[in-house]
C-alpha positions as CSV (number, residue, x, y, z in Angstrom):
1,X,-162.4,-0.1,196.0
2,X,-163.2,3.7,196.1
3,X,-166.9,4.3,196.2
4,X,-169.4,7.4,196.4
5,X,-172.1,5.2,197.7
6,X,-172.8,4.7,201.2
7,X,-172.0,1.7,203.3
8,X,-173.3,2.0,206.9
9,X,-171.8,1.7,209.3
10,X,-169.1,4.1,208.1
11,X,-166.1,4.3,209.7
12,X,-165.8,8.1,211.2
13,X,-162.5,10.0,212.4
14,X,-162.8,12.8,215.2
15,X,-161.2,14.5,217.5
16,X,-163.1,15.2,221.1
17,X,-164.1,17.8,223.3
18,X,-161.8,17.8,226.5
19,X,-163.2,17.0,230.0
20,X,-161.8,17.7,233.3
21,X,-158.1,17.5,233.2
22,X,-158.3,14.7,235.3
23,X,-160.8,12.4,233.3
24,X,-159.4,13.2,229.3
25,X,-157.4,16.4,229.2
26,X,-157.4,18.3,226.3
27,X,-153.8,17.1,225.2
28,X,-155.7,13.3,224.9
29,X,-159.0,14.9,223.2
30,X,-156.6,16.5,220.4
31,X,-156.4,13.5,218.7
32,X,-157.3,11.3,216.0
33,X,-160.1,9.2,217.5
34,X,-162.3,6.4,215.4
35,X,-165.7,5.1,215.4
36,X,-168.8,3.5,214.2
37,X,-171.1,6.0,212.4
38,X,-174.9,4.9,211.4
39,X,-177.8,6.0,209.3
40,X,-179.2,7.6,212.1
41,X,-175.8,9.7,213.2
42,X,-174.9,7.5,216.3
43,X,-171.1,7.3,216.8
44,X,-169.8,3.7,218.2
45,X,-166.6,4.7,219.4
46,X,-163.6,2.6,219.3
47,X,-160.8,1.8,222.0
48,X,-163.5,3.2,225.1
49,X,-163.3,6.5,223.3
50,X,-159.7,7.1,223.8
51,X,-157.5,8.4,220.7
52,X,-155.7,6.2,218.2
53,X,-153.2,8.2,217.2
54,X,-151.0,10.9,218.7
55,X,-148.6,13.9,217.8
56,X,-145.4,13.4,218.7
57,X,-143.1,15.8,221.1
58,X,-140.3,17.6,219.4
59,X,-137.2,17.9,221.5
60,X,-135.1,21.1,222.6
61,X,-131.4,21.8,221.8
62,X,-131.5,21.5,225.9
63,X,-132.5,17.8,225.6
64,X,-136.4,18.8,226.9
65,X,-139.5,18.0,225.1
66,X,-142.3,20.3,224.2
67,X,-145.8,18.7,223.9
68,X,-148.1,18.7,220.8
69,X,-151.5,17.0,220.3
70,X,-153.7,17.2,216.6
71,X,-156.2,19.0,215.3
72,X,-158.8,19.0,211.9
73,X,-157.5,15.1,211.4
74,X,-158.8,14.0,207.6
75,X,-158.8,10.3,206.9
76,X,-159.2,9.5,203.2
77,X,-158.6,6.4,201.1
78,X,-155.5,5.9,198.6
79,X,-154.3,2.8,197.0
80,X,-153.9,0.1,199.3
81,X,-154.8,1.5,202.2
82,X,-155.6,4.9,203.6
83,X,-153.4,8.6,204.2
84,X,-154.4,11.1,207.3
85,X,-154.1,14.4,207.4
86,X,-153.5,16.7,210.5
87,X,-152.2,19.4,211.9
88,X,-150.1,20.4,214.8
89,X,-151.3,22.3,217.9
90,X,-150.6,23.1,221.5
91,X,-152.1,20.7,224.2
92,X,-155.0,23.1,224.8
93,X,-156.0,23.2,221.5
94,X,-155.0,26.3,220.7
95,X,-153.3,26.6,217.2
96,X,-149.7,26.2,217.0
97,X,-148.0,29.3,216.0
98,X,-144.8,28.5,216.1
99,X,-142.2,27.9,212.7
100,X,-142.4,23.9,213.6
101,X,-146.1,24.4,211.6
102,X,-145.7,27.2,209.9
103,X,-147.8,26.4,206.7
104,X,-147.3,22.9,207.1
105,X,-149.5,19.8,207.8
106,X,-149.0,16.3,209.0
107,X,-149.5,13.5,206.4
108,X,-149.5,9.7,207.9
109,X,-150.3,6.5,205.7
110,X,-151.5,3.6,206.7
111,X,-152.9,0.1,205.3
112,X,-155.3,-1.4,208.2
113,X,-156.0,2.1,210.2
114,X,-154.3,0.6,213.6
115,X,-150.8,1.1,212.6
116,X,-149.4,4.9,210.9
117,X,-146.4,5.6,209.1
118,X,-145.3,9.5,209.3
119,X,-144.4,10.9,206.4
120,X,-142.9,13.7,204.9
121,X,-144.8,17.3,206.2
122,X,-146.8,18.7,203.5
123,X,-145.3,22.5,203.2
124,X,-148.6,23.8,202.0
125,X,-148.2,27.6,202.3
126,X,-145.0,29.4,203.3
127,X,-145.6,32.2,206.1
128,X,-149.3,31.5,206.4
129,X,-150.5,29.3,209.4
130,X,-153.3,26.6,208.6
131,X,-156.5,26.8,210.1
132,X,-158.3,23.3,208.3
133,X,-157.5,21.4,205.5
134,X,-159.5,18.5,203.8
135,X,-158.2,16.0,201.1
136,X,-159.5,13.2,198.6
137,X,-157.3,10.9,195.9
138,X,-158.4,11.1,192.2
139,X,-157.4,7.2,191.3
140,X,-157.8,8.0,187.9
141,X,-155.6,11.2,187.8
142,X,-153.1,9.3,190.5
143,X,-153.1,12.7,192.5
144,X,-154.5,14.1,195.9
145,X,-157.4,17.7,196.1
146,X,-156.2,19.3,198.7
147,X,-158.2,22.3,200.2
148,X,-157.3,24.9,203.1
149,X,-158.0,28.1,204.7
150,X,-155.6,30.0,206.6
151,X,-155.5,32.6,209.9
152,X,-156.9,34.8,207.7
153,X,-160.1,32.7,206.4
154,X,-158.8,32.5,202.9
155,X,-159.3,29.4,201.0
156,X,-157.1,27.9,198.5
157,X,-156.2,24.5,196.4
158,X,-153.4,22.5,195.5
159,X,-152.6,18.8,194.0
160,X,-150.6,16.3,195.4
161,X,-148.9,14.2,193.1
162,X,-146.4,11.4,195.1
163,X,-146.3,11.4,198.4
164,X,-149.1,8.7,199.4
165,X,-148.0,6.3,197.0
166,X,-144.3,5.8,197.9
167,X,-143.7,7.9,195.2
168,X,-141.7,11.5,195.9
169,X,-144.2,14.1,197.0
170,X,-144.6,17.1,194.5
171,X,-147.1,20.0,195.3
172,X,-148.2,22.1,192.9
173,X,-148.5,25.7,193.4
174,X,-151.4,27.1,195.6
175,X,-154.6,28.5,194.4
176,X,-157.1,30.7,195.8
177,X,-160.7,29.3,195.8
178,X,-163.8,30.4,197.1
179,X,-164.2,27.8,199.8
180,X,-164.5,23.9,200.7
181,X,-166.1,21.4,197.9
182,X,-169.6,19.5,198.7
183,X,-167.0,16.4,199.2
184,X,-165.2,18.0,201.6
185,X,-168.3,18.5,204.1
186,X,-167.9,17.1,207.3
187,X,-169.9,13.9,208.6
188,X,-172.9,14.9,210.5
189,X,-173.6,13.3,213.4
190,X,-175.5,13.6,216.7
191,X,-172.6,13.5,219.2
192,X,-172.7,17.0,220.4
193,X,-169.4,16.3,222.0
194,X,-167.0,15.8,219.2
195,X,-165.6,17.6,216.4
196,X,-166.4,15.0,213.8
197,X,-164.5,14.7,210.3
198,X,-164.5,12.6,207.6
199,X,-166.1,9.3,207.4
200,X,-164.9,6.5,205.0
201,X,-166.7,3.0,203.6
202,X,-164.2,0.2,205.1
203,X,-164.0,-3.3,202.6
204,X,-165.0,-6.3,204.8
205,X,-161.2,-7.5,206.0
206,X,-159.9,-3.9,207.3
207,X,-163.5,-3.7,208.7
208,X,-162.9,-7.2,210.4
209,X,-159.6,-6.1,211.5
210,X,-160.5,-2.9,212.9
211,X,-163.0,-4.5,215.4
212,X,-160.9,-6.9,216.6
213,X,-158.1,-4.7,217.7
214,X,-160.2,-1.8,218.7
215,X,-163.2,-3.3,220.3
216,X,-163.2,-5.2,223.3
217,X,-163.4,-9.0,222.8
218,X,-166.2,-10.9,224.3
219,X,-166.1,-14.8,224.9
220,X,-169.1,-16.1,222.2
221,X,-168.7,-20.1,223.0
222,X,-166.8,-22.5,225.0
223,X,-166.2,-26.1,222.9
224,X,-164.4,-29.4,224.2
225,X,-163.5,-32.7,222.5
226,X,-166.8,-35.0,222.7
227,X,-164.9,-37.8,223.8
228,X,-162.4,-38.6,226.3
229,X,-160.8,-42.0,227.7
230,X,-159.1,-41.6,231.1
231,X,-158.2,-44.0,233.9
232,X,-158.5,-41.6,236.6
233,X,-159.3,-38.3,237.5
234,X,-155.8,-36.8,237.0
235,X,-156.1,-38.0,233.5
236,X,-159.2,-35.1,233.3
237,X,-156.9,-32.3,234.0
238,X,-155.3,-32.1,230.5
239,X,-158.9,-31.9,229.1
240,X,-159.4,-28.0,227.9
241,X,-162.3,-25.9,226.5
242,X,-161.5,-24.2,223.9
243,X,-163.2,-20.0,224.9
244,X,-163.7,-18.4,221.6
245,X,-163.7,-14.9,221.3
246,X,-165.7,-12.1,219.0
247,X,-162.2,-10.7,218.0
248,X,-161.3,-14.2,216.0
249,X,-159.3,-15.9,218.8
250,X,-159.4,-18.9,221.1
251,X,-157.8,-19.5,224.5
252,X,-157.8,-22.8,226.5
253,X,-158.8,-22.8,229.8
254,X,-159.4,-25.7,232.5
255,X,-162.5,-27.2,233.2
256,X,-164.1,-28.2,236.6
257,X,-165.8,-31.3,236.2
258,X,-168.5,-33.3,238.0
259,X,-167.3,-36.8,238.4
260,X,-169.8,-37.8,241.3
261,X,-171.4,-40.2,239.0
262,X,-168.6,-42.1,237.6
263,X,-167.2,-45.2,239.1
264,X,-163.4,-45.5,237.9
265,X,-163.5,-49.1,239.4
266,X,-166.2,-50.2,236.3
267,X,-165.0,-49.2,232.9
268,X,-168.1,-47.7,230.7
269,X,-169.0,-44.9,229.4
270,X,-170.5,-41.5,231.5
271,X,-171.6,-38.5,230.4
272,X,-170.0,-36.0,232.3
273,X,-170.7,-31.7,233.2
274,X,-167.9,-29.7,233.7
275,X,-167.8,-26.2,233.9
276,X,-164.9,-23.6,232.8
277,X,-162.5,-22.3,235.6
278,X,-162.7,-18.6,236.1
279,X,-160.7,-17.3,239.0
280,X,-162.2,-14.4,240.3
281,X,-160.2,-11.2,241.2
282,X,-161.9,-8.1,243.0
283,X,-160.5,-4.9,242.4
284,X,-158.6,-3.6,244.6
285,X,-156.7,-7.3,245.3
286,X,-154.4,-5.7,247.6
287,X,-154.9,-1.7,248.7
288,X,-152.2,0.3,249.3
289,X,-150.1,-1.9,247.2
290,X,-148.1,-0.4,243.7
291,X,-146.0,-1.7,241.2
292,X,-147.0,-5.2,241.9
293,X,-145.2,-8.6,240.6
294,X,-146.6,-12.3,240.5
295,X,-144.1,-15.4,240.4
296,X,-144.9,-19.0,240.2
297,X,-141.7,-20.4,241.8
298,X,-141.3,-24.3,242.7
299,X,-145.1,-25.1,243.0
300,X,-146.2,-21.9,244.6
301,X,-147.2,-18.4,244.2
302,X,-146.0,-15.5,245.0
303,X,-147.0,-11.6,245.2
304,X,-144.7,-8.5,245.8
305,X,-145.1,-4.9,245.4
306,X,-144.3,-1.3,246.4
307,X,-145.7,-0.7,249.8
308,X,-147.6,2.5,250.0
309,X,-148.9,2.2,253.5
310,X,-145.8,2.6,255.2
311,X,-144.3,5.2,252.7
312,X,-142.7,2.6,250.8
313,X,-140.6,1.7,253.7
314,X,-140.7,-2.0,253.3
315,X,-141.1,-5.1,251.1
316,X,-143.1,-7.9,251.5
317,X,-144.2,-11.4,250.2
318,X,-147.3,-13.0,249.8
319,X,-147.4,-17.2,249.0
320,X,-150.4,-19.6,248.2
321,X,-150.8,-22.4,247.0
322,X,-153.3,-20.9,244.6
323,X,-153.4,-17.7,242.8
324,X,-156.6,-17.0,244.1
325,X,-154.7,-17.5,247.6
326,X,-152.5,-14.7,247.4
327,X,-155.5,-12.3,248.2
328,X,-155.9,-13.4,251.5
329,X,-152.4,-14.5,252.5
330,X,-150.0,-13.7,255.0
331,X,-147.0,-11.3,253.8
332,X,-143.6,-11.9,255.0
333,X,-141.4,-9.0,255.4
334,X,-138.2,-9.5,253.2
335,X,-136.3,-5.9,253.3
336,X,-137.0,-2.5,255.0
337,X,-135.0,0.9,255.2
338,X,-133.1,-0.1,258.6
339,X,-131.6,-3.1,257.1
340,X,-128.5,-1.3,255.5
341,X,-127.0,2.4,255.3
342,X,-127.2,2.2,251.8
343,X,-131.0,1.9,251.6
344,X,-132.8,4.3,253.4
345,X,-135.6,5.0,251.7
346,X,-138.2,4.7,248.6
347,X,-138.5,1.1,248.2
348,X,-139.8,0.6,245.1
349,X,-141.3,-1.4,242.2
350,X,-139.8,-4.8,243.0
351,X,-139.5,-7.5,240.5
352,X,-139.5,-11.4,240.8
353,X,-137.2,-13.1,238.2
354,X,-135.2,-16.3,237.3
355,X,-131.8,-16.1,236.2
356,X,-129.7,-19.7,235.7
357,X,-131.9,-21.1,238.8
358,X,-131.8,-18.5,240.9
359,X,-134.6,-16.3,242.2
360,X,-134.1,-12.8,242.4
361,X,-135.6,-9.3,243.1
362,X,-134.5,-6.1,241.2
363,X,-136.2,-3.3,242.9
364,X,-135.2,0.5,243.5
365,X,-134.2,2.0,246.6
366,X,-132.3,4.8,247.7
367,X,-129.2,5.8,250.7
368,X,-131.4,9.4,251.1
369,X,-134.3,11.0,249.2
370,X,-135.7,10.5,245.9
371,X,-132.8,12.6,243.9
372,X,-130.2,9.7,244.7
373,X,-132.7,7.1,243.5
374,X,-131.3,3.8,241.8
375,X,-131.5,0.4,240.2
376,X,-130.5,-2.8,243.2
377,X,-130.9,-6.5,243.0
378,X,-131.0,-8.7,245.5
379,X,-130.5,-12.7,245.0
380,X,-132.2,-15.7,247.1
381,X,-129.3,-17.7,248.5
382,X,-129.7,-21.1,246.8
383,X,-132.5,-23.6,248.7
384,X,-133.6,-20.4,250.2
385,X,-137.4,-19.4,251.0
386,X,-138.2,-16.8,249.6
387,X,-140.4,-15.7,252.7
388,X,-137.6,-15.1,254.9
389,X,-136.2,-12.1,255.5
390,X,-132.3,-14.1,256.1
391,X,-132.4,-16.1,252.9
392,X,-132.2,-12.5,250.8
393,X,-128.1,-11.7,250.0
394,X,-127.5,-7.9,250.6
395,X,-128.7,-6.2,248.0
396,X,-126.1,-4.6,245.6
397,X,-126.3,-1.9,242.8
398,X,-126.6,-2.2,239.2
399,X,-123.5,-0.3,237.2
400,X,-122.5,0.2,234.1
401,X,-119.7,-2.9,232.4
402,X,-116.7,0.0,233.6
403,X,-118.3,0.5,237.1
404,X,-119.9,3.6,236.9
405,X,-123.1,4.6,237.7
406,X,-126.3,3.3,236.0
407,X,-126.7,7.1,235.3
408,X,-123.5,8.5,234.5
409,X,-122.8,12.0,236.1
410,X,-121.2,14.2,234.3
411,X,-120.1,18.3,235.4
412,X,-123.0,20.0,236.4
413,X,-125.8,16.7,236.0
414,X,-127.6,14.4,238.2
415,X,-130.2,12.1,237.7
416,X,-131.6,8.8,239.1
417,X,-132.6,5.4,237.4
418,X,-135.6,2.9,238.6
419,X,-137.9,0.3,237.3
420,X,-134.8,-2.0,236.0
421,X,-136.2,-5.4,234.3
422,X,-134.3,-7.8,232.5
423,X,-135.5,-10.6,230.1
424,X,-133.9,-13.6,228.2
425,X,-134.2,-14.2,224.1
426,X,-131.7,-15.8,222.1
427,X,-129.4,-16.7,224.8
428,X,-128.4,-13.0,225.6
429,X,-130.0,-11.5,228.7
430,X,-131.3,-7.5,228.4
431,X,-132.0,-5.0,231.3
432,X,-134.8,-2.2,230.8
433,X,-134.6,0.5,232.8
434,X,-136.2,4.1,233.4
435,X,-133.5,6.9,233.6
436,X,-134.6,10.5,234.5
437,X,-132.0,13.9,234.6
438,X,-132.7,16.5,237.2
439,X,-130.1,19.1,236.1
440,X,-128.9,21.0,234.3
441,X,-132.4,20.4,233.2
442,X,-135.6,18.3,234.0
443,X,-135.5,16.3,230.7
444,X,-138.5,13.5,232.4
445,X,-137.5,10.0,232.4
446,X,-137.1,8.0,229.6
447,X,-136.6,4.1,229.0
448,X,-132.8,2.6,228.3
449,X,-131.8,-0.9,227.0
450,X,-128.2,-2.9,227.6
451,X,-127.0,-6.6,227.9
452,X,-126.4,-7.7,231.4
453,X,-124.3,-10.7,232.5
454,X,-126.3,-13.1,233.9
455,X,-123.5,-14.0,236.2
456,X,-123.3,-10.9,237.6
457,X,-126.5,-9.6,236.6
458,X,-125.7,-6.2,238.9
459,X,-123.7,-5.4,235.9
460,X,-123.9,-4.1,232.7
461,X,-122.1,-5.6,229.5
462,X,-123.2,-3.1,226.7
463,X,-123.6,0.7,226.6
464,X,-127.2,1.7,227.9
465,X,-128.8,2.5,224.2
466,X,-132.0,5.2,224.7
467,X,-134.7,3.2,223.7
468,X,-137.6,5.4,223.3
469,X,-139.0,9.0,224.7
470,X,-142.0,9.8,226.5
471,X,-143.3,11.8,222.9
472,X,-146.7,11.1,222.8
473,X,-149.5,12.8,224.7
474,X,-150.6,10.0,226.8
475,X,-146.5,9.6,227.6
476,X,-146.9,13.3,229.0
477,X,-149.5,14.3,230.8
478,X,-149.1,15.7,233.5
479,X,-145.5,14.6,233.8
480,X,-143.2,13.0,231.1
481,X,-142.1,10.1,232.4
482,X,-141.9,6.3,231.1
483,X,-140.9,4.0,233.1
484,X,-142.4,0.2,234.8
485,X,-140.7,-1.6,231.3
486,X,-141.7,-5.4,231.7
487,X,-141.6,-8.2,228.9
488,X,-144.2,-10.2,227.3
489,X,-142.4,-13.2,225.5
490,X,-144.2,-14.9,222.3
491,X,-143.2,-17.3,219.8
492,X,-142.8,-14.3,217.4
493,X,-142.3,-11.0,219.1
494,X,-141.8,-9.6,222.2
495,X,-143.9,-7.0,223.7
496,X,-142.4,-4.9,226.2
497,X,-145.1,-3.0,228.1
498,X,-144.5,0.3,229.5
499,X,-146.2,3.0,231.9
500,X,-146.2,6.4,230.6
501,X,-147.8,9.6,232.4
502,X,-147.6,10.6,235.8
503,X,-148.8,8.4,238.5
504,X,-152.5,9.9,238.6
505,X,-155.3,8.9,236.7
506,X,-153.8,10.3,233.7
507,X,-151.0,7.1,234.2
508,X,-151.2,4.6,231.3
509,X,-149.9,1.4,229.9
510,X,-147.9,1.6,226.4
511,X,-146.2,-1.1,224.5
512,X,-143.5,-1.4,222.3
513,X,-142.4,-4.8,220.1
514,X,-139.9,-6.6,218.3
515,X,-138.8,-10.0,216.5
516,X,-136.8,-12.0,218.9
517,X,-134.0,-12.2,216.5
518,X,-133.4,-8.1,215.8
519,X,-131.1,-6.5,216.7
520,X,-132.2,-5.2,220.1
521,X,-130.0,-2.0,220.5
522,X,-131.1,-0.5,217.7
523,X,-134.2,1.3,218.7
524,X,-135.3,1.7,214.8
525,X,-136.0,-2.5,215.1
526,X,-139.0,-1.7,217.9
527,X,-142.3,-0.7,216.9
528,X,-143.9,1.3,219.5
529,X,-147.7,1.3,219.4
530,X,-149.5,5.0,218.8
531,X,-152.2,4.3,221.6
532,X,-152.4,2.9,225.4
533,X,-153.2,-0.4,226.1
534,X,-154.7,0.7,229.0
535,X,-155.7,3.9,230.0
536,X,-158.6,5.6,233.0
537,X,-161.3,4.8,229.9
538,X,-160.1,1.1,229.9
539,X,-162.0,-0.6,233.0
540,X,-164.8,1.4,234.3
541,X,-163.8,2.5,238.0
542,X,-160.0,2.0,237.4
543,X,-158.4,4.9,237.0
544,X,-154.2,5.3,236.1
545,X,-153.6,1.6,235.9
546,X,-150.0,1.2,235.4
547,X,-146.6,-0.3,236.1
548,X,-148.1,-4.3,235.3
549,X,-145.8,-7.5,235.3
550,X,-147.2,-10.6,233.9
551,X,-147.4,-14.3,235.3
552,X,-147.7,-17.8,232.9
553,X,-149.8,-19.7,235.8
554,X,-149.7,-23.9,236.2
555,X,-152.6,-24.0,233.4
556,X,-150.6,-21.8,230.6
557,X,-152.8,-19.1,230.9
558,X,-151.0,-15.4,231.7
559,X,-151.7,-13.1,234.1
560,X,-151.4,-9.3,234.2
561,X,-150.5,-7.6,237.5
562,X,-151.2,-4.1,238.1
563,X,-152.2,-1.1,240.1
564,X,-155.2,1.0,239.6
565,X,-156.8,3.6,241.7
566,X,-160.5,2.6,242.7
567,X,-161.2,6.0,242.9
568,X,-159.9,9.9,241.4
569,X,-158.9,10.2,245.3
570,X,-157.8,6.8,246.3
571,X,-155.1,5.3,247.0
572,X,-152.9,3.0,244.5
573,X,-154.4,-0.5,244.8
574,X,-153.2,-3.7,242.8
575,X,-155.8,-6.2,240.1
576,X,-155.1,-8.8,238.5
577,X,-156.5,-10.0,235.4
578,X,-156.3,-12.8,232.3
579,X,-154.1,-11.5,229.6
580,X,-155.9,-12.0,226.4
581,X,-153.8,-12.5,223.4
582,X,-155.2,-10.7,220.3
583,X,-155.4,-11.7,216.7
584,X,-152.1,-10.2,216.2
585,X,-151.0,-12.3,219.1
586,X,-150.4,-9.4,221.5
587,X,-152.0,-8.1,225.1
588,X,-154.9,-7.2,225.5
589,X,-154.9,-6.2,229.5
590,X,-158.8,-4.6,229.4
591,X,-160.8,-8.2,229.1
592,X,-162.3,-7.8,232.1
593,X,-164.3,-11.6,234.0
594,X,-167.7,-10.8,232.7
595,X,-166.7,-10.4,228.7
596,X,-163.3,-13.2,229.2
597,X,-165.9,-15.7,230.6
598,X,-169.6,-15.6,229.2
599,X,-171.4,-17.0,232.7
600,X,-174.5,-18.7,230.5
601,X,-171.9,-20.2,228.2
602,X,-169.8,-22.1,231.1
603,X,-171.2,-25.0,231.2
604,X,-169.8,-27.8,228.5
605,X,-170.6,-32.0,228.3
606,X,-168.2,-34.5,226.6
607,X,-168.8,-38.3,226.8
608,X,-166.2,-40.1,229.2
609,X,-164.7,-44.0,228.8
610,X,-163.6,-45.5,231.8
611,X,-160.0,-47.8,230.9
């Protein structure tokens, strides 16, 4: 319902100031950013801070991409839902003066203010370049106020009719006017570090929403069943507490109980303690160690990663018995660069997976320098350990279904490919794969989908499909590159995770998503989210956390491998943390021990029956 009155707290929209380039760059700060605002003018913000929505890159004839970020973002309600308006300029900040915003302005819609559909450009003012504009919905009149002032600090009007309500746009014809309406004033609040917009009243379920997609979740209670019969203590393993989040999930999780005072011999009944499992996980798990991979392969655990210590010269395994194991285990060299002529250098990114039985390790690797870069798998032989260096196969190179190259050179190109995964749905097996031209021009690397057979999965049985750009600011900074694509399998969808940004702390973790059953070539049937998963603002003290994998451990619960840099200057180090799985069913990878596991709330009681 559209309201004048106040309803604190009101949702505000804002763009930040930039900080060092290193911390939130200006082409992050130009963005649509959301928060709490209260009676007093004290901003909340939402997702650490970080923008919510992004402009998106437009592409050269020459295949390049040129950056943009946002600027004077307007959020204002329509019916059923809400409409922002923007406009485009140049990661500094600075205005964009070019004829891609030539008196136009950005106009997105959106129902629950997580998820934005572009629409058609408002062409406000032909020849004149737009400095602000602000905009409200008349319900009763069915059209949009719009007000703006140009380079030249005039003012002027116009109405809206269509456009917002899935109805053809129409503008009427502009207006001068002496300046902004009182309803177009700008929120005042006391963050002297934002440029802060308009604020809007939310209705209780888009409010509800909101927080639990854009705040982080905390764990608010930990239940069990009050009564369990068991004849041993084995029979106590399949009994769960139920953790119960602020964001309106659940998760179950083993419990650790004390059974000192039960006497299995003497049926009865006992009251019993127990207390929820949290493995613990200091960051860094393993320094020195990128790209990292977790498998849970006949009863044990592994760990692999890229090997920065020795210039990425080298694989090697970890095993345990228990996750927590792996921190302190012994690795097992399985490959290095003297092995064979054909891989010589730049080890990279490997990857555990399972394909009919067999375990294998897609990884990259290169004959000489990073220029000839590419896509290899390697296969365990079968009853093979996968801790010795003899039970790998040689690894070979994945091509295209003719035989060709994974990046196919044409007169006058080159390029390499890296960071190949491959996933299972519906019987047909996918590789993922970051693919990056050098010439005739630097285009940045961007992520590629095919079939593969699983019988030969060195091969391709589709034509690679371009799956999605690096558009987006957070994609681009610093370097535009995608790449580390891993899937996250649900019932429902699958999330394919993504690293975007240069390998920094400006490096990120995206997502993109699909129904199991769509058509998986076409890239129009993925969603791709508007905002990082994780980002430097994510995890206090973890900054450019990146290329993750995930893990489904002995207990059901997943696992998120990463790396991370402890420090602006340190090296890349690997975490691990739960995945938490949002009301929306997707990862959350920032739920760090302290907020997944309340540590007053972790002790639980049920009543046991001896049989």
């Amino acid at each position: 319902m559209m309201t004048s009155e106040i309803d604190y707290p009101q949702l505000l929209c804002y763009t930040r100031y930039p900080l060092a380039d290193e911390l939130y760059a200006s082409r992050l700060a130009y963005s649509l950013h959301l928060g709490w605002l209260n009676e007093q003018g004290l901003v909340e913000p939402l997702n650490h801070d970080y923008g919510v929505l992004f402009a998106s890159a437009y592409q050269l004839e020459n295949g390049q991409l040129q950056a943009r970020s946002l600027r004077s973002v307007w959020l204002f309600e329509i019916p059923g839902g809400y409409a922002l308006t923007a406009l485009l300029c140049h990661p500094d900040g600075a205005p964009d003066d070019s004829e891609l915003s030539r008196g136009r302005a950005l106009l997105y819609t959106t129902k629950d203010l997580v998820h934005y559909q572009r629409q058609p450009d408002l062409l406000l003012q032909g020849g004149q370049y737009i400095r602000d504009l602000r905009v409200r919905y008349h319900p009763e009149q069915k059209v949009c106020e719009l007000y703006w002032f140009n380079m030249d600090s005039r003012y002027f009007t116009s109405r809206l009719y269509g456009g917002v309500t899935g109805e053809p746009a129409r503008l009427t014809a502009a207006e001068p006017t002496k300046g902004f309406p009182d309803w177009a004033a700008c929120a005042l609040t006391r963050r002297t570090d934002i440029s802060a917009r308009s604020a809007l009243n939310l209705p209780d379920p888009v409010r509800r929403y909101l927080k639990a997609k854009l705040e982080v979740p905390v764990n608010t209670a930990n239940t069990v069943v009050p009564e369990v019969c068991a004849a041993g203590p084995a029979d106590l393993d399949q009994v769960k507490a139920r953790a119960i989040y602020s964001d309106q999930t659940d998760c179950l999780k083993p419990v650790d109980w004390d059974l000192s005072g039960v006497r299995w011999e003497k049926p009865g009944r006992y009251q019993i303690n127990g207390r929820v499992r949290q493995p613990h996980f200091s960051f860094p798990f393993a320094q020195w160690r990128a790209d990292p991979c977790l498998t849970y392969w006949k009863g044990q655990y592994y760990f692999i990663a890229t090997n920065d210590a020795d210039q990425n010269h080298s694989f090697s395994i970890r095993r345990a018995a228990l996750l927590t194991g792996l921190a302190e285990a012994t690795e097992y060299e399985i490959l290095n660069i003297h092995q064979y002529p054909f891989l010589k250098d730049l080890l990279w990114a490997p990857e555990f997976h399972v394909i009919n039985g067999q375990l294998m390790l897609f990884h990259g690797g290169t004959p000489e320098g990073f220029a000839q870069e590419q896509c290899w798998v390697t296969r365990l032989r079968r009853g093979g350990d996968p801790c010795v260096r003899g039970d790998w196969l040689e690894p070979q190179v994945i091509r295209r279904a003719n035989g060709d190259s994974l990046f196919k050179s044409q007169a006058g190109t080159s390029g390499i490919t890296l960071d190949l995964t491959v996933f299972e749905t519906q019987a047909t097996w996918y590789a993922v794969w970051s693919q990056r031209q050098f010439l005739p021009v630097d285009t940045g690397a961007w992520l590629y989908i095919a079939q593969i057979d699983p019988e030969r999965p060195w091969q391709l049985c589709s034509e690679p499909v371009l799956l999605t750009l690096p558009e987006y600011a957070w994609e681009n900074n610093h370097a535009f590159v995608v790449e580390g694509p891993y899937m996250l399998k649900r019932h429902d969808q699958l999330c394919l995770v993504y690293s975007g940004a240069l390998i920094d702390s400006s490096y990120t973790v995206g997502m993109l998503t699909a129904s199991p059953d769509a058509d998986l070539l076409n890239p129009a049937c993925w969603r791709k989210n508007n905002y990082p998963l994780l980002s430097s603002l994510s995890v206090p003290g973890e900054y450019g956390p990146g290329h993750n994998a995930f893990m489904t451990d002995q207990d059901g619960l997943i696992w998120n491998s990463y790396h991370a840099h402890a420090g602006l200057e340190a090296p890349r180090s690997s975490g691990i943390r739960r995945v938490h799985l949002d009301i929306d069913g997707q990862p959350r990878l920032d739920l760090t021990e302290e907020r997944d596991l309340k540590p007053e709330l972790a002790e639980v009681r049920t009543w046991l029956t001896v049989i």
